[in-house]
C-alpha positions as CSV (number, residue, x, y, z in Angstrom):
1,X,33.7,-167.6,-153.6
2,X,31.7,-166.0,-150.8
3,X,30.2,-163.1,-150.3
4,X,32.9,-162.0,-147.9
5,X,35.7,-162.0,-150.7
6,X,33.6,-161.2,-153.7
7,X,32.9,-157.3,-151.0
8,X,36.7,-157.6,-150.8
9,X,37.5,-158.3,-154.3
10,X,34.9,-155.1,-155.1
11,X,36.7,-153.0,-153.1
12,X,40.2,-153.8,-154.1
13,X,38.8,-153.0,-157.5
14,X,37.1,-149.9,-156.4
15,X,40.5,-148.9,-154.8
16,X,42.6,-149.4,-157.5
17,X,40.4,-147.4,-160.2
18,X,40.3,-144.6,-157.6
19,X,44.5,-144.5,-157.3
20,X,44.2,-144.7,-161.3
21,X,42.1,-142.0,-161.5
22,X,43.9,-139.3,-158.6
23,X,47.3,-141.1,-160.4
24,X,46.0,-139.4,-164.0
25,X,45.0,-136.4,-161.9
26,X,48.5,-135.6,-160.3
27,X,50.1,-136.5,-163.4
28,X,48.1,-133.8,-165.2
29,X,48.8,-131.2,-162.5
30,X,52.1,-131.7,-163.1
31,X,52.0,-131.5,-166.6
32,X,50.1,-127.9,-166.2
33,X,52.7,-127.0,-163.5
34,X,55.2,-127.6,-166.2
35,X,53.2,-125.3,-168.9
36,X,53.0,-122.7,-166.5
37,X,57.2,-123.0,-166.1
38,X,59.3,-123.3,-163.6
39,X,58.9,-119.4,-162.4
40,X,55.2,-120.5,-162.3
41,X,56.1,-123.2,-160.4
42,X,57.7,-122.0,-157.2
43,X,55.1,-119.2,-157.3
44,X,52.7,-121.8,-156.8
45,X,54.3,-123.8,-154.6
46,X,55.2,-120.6,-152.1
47,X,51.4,-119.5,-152.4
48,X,50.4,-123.2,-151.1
49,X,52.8,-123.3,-148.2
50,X,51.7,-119.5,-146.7
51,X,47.9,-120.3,-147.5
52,X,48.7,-123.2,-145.2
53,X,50.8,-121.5,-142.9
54,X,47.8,-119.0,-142.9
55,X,44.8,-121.8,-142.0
56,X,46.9,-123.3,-139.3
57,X,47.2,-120.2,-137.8
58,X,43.2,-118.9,-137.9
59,X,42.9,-122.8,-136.9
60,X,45.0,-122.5,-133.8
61,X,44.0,-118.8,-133.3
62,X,39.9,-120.0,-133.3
63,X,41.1,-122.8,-131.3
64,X,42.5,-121.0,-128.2
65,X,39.7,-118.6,-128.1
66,X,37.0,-121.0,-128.0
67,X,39.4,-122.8,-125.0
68,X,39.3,-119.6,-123.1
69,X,35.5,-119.6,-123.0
């Protein structure tokens, strides 16, 4: 094997331990989401979108005002 597929082999490996571990994370979000309920839920889910909504508006805002200068 050379040393070009034994780096590729690493980080194939390195990969797939990294989608394992953010796999294990989502699935444990979810399973909090879930404890929380459903009420919980779509609370936390309308909180995300206007916190976003929010960003990309201060981001657009600073944006334009540092194009004007």
């Amino acid at each position: 094997m050379s040393a070009v597929d034994t780096t590729t082999q690493q980080a194939l490996e390195l990969a797939r331990a990294e989608a394992r571990t953010l796999s294990d994370q989502l699935r444990q979000a979810r399973a909090d989401l879930h404890r929380l309920g459903i009420a919980d839920q779509n609370r936390a889910l309308v909180c995300a979108a206007l916190t976003g909504a929010v960003g990309l508006l201060v981001g657009i805002g600073i944006g334009s005002s540092i194009r004007r200068k």
